[in-house]
C-alpha positions as CSV (number, residue, x, y, z in Angstrom):
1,X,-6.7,-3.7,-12.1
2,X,-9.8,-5.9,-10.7
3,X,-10.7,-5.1,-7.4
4,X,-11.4,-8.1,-4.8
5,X,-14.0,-10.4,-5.3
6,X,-15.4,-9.4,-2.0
7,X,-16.7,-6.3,-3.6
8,X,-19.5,-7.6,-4.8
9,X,-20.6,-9.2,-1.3
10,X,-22.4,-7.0,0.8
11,X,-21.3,-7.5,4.3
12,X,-18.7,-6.7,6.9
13,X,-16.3,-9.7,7.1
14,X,-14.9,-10.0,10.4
15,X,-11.9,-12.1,9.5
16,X,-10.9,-9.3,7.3
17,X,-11.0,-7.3,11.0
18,X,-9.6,-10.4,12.7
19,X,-6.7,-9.4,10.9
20,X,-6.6,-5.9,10.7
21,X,-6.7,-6.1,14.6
22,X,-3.9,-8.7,15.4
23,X,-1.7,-6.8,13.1
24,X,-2.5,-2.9,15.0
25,X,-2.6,-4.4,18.0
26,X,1.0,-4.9,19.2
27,X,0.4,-3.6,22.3
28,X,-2.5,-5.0,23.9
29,X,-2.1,-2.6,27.1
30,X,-2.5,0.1,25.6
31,X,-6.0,-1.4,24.2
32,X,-6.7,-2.4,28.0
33,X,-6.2,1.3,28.7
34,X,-8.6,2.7,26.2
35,X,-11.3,0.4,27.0
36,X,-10.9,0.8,30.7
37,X,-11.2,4.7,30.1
38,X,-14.0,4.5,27.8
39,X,-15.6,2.2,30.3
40,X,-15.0,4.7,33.6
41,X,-16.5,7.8,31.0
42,X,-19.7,5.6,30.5
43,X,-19.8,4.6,34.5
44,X,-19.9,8.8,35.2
45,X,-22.5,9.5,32.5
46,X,-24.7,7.0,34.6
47,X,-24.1,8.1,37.7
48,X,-25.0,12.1,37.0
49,X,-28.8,11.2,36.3
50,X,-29.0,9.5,39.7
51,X,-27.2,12.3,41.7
52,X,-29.7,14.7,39.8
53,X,-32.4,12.5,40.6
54,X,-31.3,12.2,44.5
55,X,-31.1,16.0,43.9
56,X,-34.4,16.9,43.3
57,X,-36.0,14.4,45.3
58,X,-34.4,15.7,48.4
59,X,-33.4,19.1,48.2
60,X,-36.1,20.6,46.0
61,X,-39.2,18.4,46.8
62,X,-40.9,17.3,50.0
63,X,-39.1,17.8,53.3
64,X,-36.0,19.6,51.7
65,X,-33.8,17.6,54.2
66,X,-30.4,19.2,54.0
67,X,-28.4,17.6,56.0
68,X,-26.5,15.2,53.0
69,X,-25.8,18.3,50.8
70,X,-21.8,19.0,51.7
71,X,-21.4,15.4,51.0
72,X,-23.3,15.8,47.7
73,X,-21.0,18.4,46.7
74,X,-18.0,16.3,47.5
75,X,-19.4,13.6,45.6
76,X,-20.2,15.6,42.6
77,X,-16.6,17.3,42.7
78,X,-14.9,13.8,42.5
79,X,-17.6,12.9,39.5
80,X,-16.1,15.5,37.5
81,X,-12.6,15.3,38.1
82,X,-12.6,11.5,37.8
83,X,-15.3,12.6,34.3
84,X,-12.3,15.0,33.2
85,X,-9.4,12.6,33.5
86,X,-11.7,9.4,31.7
87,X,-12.3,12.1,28.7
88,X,-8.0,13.2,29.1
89,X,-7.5,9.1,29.3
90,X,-9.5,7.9,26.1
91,X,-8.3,10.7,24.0
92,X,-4.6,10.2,24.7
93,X,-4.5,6.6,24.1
94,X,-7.4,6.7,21.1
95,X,-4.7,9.5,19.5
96,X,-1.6,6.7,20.2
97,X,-3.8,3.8,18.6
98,X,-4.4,6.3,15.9
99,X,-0.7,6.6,15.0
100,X,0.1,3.4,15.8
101,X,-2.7,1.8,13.3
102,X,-1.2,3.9,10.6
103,X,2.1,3.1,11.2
104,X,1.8,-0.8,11.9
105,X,-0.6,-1.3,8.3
106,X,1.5,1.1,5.9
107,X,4.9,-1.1,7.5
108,X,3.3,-4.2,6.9
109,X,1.8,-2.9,3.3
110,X,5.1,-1.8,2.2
111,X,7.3,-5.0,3.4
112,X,5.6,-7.3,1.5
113,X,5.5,-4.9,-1.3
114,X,9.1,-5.1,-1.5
115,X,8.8,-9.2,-1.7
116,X,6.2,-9.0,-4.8
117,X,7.8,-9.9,-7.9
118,X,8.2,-7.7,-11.0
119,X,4.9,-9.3,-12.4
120,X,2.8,-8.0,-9.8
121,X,3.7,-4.3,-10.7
122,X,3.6,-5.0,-14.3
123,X,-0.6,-5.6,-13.6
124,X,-1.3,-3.0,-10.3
125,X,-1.3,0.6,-11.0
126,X,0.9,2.9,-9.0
127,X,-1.7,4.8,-7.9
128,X,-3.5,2.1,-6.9
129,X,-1.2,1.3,-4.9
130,X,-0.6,5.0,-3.1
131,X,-4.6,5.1,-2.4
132,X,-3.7,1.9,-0.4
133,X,-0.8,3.6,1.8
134,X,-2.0,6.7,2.3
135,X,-6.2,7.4,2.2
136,X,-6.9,3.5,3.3
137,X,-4.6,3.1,5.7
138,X,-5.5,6.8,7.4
139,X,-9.5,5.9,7.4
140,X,-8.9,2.6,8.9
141,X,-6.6,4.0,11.6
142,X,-9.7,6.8,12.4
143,X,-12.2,3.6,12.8
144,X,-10.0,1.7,14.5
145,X,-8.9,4.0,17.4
146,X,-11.9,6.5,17.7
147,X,-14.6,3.8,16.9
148,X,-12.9,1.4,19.6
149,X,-13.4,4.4,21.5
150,X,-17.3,4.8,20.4
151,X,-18.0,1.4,20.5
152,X,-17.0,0.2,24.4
153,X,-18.3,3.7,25.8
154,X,-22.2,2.9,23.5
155,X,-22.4,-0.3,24.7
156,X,-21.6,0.0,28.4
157,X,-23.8,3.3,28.5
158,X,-26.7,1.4,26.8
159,X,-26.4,-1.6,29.3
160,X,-25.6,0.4,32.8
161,X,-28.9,3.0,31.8
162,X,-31.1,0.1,30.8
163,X,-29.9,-2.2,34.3
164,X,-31.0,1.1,35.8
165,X,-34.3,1.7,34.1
166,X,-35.7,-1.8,35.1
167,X,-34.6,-2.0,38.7
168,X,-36.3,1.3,38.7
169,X,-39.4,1.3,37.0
170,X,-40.1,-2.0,34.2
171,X,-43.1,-0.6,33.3
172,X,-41.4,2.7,31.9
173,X,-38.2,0.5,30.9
174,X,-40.5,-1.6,28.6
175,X,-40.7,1.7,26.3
176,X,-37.0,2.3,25.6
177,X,-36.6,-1.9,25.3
178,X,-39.4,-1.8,22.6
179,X,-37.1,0.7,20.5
180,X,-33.6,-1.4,20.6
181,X,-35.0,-4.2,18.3
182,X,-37.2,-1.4,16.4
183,X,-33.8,0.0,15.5
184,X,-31.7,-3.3,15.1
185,X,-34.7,-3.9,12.0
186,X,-33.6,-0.6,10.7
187,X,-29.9,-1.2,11.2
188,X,-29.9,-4.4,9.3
189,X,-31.7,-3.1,6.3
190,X,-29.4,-0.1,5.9
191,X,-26.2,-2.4,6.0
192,X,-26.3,-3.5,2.6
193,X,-27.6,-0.5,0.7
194,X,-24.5,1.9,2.5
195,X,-21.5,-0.9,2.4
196,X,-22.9,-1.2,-1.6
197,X,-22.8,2.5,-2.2
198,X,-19.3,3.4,0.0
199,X,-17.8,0.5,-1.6
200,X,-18.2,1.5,-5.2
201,X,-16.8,5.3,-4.2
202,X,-13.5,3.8,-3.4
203,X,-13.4,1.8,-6.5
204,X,-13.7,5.3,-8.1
205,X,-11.6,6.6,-5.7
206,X,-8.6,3.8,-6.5
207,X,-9.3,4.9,-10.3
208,X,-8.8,8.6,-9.5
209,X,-5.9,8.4,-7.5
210,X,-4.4,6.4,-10.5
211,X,-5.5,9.2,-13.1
212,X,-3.7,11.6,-10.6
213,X,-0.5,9.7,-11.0
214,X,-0.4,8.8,-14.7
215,X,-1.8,12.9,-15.3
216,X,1.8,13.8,-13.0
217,X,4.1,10.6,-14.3
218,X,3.4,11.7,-18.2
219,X,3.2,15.7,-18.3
220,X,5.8,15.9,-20.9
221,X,3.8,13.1,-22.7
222,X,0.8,14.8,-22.5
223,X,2.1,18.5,-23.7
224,X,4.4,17.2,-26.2
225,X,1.0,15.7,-27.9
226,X,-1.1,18.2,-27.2
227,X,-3.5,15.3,-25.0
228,X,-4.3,18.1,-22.4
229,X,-8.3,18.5,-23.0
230,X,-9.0,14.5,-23.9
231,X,-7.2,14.2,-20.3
232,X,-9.1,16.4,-18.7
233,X,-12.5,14.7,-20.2
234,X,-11.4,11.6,-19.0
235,X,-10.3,12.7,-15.5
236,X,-13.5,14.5,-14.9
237,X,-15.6,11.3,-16.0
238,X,-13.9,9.6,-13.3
239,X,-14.7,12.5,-10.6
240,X,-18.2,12.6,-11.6
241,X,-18.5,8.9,-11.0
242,X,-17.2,9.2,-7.9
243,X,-18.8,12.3,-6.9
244,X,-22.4,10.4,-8.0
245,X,-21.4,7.2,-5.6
246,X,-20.3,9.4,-2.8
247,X,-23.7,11.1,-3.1
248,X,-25.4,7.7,-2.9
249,X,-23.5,6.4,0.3
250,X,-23.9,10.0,1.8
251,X,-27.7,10.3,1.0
252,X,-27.9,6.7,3.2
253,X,-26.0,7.1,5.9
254,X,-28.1,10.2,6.4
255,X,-31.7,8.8,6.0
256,X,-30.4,6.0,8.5
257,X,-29.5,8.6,10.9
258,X,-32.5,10.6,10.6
259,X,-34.8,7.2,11.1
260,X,-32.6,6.7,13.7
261,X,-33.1,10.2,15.6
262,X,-37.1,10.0,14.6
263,X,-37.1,6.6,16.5
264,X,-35.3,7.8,19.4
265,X,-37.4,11.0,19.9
266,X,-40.5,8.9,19.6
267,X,-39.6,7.0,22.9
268,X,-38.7,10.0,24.5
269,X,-42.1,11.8,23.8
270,X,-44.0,8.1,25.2
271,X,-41.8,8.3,28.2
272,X,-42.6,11.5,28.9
273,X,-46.1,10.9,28.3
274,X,-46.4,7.5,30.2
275,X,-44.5,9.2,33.1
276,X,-46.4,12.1,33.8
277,X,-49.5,10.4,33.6
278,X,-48.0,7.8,36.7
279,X,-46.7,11.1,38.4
280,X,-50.4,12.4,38.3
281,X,-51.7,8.9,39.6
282,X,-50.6,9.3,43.7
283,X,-50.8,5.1,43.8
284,X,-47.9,5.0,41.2
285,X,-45.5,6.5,44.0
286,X,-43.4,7.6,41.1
287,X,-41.4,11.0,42.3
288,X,-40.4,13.7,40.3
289,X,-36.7,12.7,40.8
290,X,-37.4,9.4,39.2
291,X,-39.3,10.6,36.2
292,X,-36.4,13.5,35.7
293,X,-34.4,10.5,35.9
294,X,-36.0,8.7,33.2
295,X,-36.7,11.2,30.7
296,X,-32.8,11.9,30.9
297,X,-31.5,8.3,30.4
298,X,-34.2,7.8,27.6
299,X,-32.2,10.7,26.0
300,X,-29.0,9.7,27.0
301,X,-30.0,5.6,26.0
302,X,-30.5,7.0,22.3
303,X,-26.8,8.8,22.2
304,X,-25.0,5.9,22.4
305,X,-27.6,4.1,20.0
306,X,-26.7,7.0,17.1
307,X,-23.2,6.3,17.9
308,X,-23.8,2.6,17.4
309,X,-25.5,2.9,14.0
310,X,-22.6,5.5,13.0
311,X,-20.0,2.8,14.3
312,X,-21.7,0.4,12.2
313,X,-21.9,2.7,9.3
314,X,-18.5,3.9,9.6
315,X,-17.1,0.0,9.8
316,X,-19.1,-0.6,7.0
317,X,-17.9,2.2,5.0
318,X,-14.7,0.8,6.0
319,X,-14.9,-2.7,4.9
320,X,-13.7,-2.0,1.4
321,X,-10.6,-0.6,3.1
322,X,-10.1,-3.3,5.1
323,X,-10.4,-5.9,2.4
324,X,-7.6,-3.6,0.4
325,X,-5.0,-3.1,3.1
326,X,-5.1,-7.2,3.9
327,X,-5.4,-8.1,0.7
328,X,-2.2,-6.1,-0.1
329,X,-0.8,-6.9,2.8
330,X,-1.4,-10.9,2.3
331,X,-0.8,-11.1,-1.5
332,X,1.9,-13.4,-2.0
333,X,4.5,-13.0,-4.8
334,X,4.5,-15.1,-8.1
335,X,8.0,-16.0,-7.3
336,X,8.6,-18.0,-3.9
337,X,11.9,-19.5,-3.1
338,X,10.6,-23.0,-1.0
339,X,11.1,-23.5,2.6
340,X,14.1,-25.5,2.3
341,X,15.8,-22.8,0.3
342,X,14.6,-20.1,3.1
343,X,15.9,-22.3,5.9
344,X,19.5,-22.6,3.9
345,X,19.8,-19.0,2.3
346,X,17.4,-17.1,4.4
347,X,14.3,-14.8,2.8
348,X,14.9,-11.4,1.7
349,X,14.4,-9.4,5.1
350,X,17.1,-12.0,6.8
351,X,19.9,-13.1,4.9
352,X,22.0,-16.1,6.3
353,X,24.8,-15.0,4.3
354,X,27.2,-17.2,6.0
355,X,25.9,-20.3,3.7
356,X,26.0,-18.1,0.4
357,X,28.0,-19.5,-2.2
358,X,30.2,-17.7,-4.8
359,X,28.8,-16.9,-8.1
360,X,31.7,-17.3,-11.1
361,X,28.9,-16.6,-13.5
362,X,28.0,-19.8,-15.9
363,X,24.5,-19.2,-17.0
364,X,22.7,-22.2,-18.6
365,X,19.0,-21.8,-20.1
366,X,18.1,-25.4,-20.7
367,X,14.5,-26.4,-22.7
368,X,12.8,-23.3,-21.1
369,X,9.4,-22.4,-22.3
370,X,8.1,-19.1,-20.8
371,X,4.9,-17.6,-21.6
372,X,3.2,-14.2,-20.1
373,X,-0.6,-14.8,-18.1
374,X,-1.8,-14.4,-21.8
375,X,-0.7,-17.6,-22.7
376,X,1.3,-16.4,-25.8
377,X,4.1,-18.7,-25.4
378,X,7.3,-16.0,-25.6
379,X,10.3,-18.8,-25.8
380,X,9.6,-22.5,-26.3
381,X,12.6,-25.3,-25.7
382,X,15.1,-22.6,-25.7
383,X,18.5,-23.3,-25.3
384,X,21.7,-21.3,-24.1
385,X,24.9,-21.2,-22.7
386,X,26.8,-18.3,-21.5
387,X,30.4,-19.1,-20.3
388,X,31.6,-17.2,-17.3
389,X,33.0,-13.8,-17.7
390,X,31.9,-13.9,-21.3
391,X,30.3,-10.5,-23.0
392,X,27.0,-11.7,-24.8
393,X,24.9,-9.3,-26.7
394,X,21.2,-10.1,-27.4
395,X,19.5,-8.8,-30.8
396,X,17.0,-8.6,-32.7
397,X,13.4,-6.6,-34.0
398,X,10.8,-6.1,-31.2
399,X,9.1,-8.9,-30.0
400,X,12.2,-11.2,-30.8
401,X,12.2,-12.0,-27.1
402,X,15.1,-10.5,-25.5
403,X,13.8,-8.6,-22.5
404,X,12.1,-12.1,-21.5
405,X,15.3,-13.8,-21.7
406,X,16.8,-11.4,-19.3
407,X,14.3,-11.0,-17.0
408,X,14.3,-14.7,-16.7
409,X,18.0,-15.0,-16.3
410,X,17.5,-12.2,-13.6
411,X,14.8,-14.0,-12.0
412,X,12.1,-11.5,-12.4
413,X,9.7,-13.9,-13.6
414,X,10.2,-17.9,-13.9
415,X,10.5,-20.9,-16.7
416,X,7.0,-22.2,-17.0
417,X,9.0,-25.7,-18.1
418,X,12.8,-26.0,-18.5
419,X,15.5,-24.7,-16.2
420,X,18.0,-21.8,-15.7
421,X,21.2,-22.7,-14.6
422,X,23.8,-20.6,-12.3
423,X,27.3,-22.5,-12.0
424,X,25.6,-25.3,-13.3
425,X,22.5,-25.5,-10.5
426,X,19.0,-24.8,-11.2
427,X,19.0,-21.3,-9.9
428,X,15.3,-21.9,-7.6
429,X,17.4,-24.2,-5.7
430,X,19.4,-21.2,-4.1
431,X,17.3,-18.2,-3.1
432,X,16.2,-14.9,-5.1
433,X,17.9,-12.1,-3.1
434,X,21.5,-14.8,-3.3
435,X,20.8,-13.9,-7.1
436,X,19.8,-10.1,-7.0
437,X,22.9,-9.2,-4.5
438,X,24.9,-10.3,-7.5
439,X,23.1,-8.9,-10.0
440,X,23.9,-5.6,-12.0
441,X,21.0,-4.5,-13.9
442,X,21.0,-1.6,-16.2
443,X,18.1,-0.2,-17.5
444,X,16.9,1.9,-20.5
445,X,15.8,4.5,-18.7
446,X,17.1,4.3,-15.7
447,X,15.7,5.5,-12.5
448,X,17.0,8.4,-10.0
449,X,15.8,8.8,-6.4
450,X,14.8,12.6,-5.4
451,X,18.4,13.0,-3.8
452,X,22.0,13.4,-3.9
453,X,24.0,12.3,-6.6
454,X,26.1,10.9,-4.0
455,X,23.3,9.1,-2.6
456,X,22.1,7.8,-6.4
457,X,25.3,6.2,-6.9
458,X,25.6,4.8,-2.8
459,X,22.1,2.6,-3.8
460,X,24.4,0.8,-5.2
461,X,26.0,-0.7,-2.3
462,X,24.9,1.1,0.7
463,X,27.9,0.0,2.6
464,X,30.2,2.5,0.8
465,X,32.2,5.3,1.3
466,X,32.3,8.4,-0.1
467,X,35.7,7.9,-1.9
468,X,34.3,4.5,-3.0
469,X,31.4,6.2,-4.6
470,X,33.9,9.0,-6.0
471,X,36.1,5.9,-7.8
472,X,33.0,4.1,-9.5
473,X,32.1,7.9,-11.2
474,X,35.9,8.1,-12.3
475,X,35.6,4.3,-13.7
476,X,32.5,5.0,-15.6
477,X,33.8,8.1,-16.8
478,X,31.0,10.7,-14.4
479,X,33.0,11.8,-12.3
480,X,34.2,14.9,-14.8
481,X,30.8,16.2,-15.6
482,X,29.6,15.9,-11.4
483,X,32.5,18.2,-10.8
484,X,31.0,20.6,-13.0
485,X,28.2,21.3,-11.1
486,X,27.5,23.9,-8.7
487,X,27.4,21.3,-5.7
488,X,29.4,18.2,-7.2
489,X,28.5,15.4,-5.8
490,X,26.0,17.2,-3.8
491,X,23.8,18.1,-6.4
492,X,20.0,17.3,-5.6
493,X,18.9,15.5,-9.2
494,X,15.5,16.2,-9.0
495,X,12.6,13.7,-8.8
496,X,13.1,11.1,-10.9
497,X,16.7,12.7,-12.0
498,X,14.6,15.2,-13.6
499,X,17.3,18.0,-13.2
500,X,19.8,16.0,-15.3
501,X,20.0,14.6,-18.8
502,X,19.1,11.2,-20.1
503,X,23.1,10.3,-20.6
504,X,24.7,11.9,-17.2
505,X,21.2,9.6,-15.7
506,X,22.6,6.9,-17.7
507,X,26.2,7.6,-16.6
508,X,25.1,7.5,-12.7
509,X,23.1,4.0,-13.3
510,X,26.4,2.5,-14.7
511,X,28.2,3.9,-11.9
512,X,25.8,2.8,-9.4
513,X,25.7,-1.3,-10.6
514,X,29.6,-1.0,-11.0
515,X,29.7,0.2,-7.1
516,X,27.7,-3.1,-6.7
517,X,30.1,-5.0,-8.3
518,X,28.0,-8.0,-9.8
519,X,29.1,-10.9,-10.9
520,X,26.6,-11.1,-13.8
521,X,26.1,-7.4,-15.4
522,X,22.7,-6.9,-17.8
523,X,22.9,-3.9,-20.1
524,X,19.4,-3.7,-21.4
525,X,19.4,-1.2,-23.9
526,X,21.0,0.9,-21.4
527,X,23.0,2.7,-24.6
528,X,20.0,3.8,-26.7
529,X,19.1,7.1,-25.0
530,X,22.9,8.4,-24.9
531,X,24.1,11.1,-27.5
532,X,27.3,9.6,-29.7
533,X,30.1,11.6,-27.6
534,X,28.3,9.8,-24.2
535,X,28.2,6.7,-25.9
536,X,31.7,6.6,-26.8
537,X,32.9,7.6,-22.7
538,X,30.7,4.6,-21.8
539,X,32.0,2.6,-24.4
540,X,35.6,3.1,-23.2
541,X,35.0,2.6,-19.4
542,X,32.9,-0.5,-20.5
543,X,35.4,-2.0,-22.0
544,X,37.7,-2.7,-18.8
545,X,35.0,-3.1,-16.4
546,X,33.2,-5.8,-18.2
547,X,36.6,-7.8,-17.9
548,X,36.2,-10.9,-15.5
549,X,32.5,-10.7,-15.4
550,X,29.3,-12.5,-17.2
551,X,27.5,-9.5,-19.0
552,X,24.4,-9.2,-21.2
553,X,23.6,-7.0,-23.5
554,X,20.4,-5.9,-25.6
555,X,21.1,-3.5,-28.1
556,X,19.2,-2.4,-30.8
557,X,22.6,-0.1,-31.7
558,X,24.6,-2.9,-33.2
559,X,28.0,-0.3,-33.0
560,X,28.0,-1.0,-29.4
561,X,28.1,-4.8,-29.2
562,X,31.0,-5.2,-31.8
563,X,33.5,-6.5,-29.5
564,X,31.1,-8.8,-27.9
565,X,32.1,-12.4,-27.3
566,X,29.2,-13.8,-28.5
567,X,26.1,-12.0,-30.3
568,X,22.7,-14.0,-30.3
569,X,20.1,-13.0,-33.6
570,X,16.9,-14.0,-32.3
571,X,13.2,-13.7,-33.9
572,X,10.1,-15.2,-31.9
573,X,12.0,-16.8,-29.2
574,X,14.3,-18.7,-30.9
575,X,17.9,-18.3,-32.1
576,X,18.6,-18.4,-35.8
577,X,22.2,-17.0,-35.9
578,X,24.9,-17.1,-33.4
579,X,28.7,-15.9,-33.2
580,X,31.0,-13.1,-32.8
581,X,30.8,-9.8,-35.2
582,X,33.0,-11.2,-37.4
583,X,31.4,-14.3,-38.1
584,X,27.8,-13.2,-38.3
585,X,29.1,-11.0,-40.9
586,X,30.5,-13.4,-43.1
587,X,27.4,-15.2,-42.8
588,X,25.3,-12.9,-44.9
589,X,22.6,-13.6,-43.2
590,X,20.0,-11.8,-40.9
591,X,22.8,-10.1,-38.6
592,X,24.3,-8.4,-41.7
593,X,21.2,-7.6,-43.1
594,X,20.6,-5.4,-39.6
595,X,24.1,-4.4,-39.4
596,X,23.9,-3.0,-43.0
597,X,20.6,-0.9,-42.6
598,X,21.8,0.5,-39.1
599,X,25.3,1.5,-40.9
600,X,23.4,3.2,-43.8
601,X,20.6,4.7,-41.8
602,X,23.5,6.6,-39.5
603,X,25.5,7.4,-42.0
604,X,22.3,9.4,-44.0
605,X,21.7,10.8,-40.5
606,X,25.2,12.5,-40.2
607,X,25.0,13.4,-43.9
């Protein structure tokens, strides 16, 4: 998958943190708190240099006046306790911001995920993806909170110490001033060469993480064709590359640092230098306290700068990040229902059910033309119409174009021209989830969650009972090899089913959409994995629970679709033969020529 344009710009985009920030930042007390902590820290690390300062000045130089010292104490007492409770405050809330920034970007990520269309994870790798929800979303919630954190304590430090220096002493204030704009130089440089470097290791990152998946997703693939070494080659390319680029971005951040720390140490040492030789000049009047004073904030001054420049570095490292989760987060779906259809039907998130109509299942494809982003035009003009309750099987060699028909009748993807008819209105006019909540979809290789098979079957309407759940196993004929099992209904299926075969899978998917109870049922292919004797229990259960309802069916077993209503021969998008079994027999024509090879080809397999 392409990463974002923005990749190839150089330079934090604060709209992209605009956003990050209104969506974190639910709770703008808590915000208020953490800055007003990290504000009171940076207060008490300026006032210590000047209780130091009035130390030495008049306890352990000149008259050694006394007098104030129980005071002093006090003082100094209350500095640290109010010191201890600014550290407890910032930490506390910085650790709630933390969780909260994780929480609030991987809620938002994954809500509009679920309003993306089908053709948006047919193009975006799944572990692209997980990198999103998990590593992105963690590193932006660590800058967020703790930089926050970094960034108000830095800057108030850095303008409290140099308010102090000047009213001071300018002339020894003029030194650490000179640095700051020595520094910004060096900042400003750096920016582009580290954002270029961090940014191409989470492209490689992305890339791993995806290798990771596929490598877990296809382990039987990969032993079953003995893949395991040209795997590993290409996995480890992919580590080296990002090993190499996280090399880069570290071997910058580091040299930045280290000019940093050279810059700061210089001031220092021409502090230190400027102020002794003032000390040593009696018309300066500069005391000892005061140049103690100095050399302290010079050092302190240059803390908060580092932690500046590693704010900086770490928002920058960031950025890539940032543009991800956002650009997740706003990526809009191929497939919008319009505003007037929300404000009737609702969106997915919030149904107004009340105004749903009743679907009796009249399906109409009228002069669609539908064509993938390649431009390959899949169906042209194409005509259809499916009467309600009817059984209509599909068929036809690969690439004839029935999956597209079905995903558009399911309103996965759109007509590019033409329309598609429910009870004889275009079916945009009425919303997408008014569709899918009457929608039965069965797949080819049907998909288990790692739970119950209880809970498998429940998906189906999440509203039922147990005993309802129970009676859609019996209907599709499941319910006698679930008893069998050590736990029944119980029984933990694995990830991804894994602990059960590809029938009984099959056999909880057909129990699942009957649960659902659709109006309009798609079988697509949803026969061709099961064994003969599974086959034939599905068949049977089928048979009665198809009654009443629109199904469609793509087989490329032509024994299963005998008793269809209506069976559609298509070849590149269009229909060339159409009628029952009977009829398309009779014909001669392409449908008995497929009949007739299937009939031999399974007959030589029993022999």
């Amino acid at each position: 998958m392409e990463d974002f344009k923005q990749d190839n710009e150089y330079k934090v985009n604060l709209g992209t943190w605009r956003k990050i920030l209104s969506i974190v930042f639910k709770k703008p007390w808590r915000v208020v708190l953490l800055v007003s902590f990290a504000t009171l820290l940076a207060v008490m690390d300026t006032i210590i240099p000047l209780l130091n300062r009035y130390a030495i000045d008049t306890y352990f130089s000149g008259a050694k006046d006394m007098t104030t010292l129980p005071i002093f104490i006090v003082i100094n007492v209350l500095v640290a306790v109010i010191f201890g409770l600014s550290v407890w405050g910032f930490i506390h809330q910085a650790g709630v911001i933390e969780a909260n920034t994780s929480y609030q970007l991987r809620k938002e990520a994954f809500k509009n995920i679920q309003n993306l269309s089908f053709s948006y994870f047919d193009k975006t790798p799944q572990g692209w993806l997980m990198a999103r929800l998990t590593s992105d979303a963690r590193r932006l919630s660590l800058i967020i909170s703790w930089g926050l954190v970094d960034l108000v304590w830095a800057l108030f430090s850095m303008i409290l110490i140099l308010v102090v220096l000047v009213i001071t002493n300018i002339k020894l204030a003029v030194i650490t001033l000179i640095s700051v704009p020595i520094m910004l130089a060096v900042a400003y440089y750096f920016r582009k060469v580290i954002l270029k470097h961090h940014r191409n290791a989470r492209k490689q990152n992305s890339q791993l993480t995806a290798a990771f998946s596929e490598s877990f997703l296809g382990a039987k693939t990969t032993k079953s064709l003995v893949i395991e070494e040209p795997n590993f080659i290409e996995f480890e390319q992919i580590a080296i590359s990002l090993r190499r680029h996280s090399i880069k971005a570290v071997l910058s951040s580091s040299l930045f640092s280290s000019i940093v720390l050279v810059i700061a140490y210089l001031a220092v040492t021409l502090t230190m230098f400027r102020g002794g030789t003032m000390f040593l000049e009696a018309s300066t009047g500069l005391k000892i306290g005061v140049l103690s004073m100095f050399i302290t904030y010079t050092i302190n001054f240059f803390e908060p700068v580092m932690s500046l420049s590693r704010i900086i570095s770490d928002f920058q490292n960031a950025q890539a990040s940032a543009e991800r989760i956002v650009g997740l987060i706003e990526t809009k779906s191929d497939l919008e229902d319009t505003d007037e259809v929300k404000e009737k039907y609702g969106s997915r998130f919030e149904d107004r059910k009340e105004n749903w109509e009743p679907l009796q299942g009249d399906v109409e494809f009228k002069d669609v033309t539908f064509y993938y982003k390649d431009n390959e035009i899949i169906l042209e003009n194409f005509n259809l119409k499916i009467k309600a309750g009817s059984q209509v099987a599909l068929v036809g060699h690969t690439g004839s174009g029935k999956t597209t028909i079905v995903n558009l009748l399911s309103r996965f993807y759109e007509p590019k021209a033409g329309e598609i008819l429910i009870d004889g209105v275009e079916y945009r006019k009425r919303s997408i989830h008014w569709l899918h909540k009457r929608l039965g979809y069965v797949l080819q290789s049907p998909h288990l969650f790692s739970t119950t098979i209880m809970e498998n079957i429940r998906y189906g309407r999440l509203d039922a009972t147990d005993d309802e759940v129970i009676e859609a196993a019996k209907a599709i004929g499941a319910h006698e090899f679930i008893e069998k099992l050590d736990k029944g209904y119980d029984t933990y299926v694995g990830e991804g089913g894994n602990f059960l075969s590809i029938g009984q899978k099959q056999l909880l998917s057909f129990a699942r959409a009957i649960l659902a109870n659709p109006r309009i049922l798609i079988l697509d292919e949803a026969t061709s994995s099961i064994d003969s004797e599974t086959e034939q229990i599905v068949q049977e259960a089928t048979r009665t629970l198809l009654k009443d309802r629109t199904s469609v069916i793509v087989a490329h077993r032509l024994s299963t679709i005998v008793d269809s209503d209506l069976i559609i021969m298509l070849a590149d998008g269009k229909i060339i033969e159409m009628g029952n079994h009977k009829e398309l027999l009779e014909k001669r024509g392409a449908y008995f020529d497929l009949y007739r090879y299937q009939f031999f080809k399974e007959n030589e397999a029993k022999i």
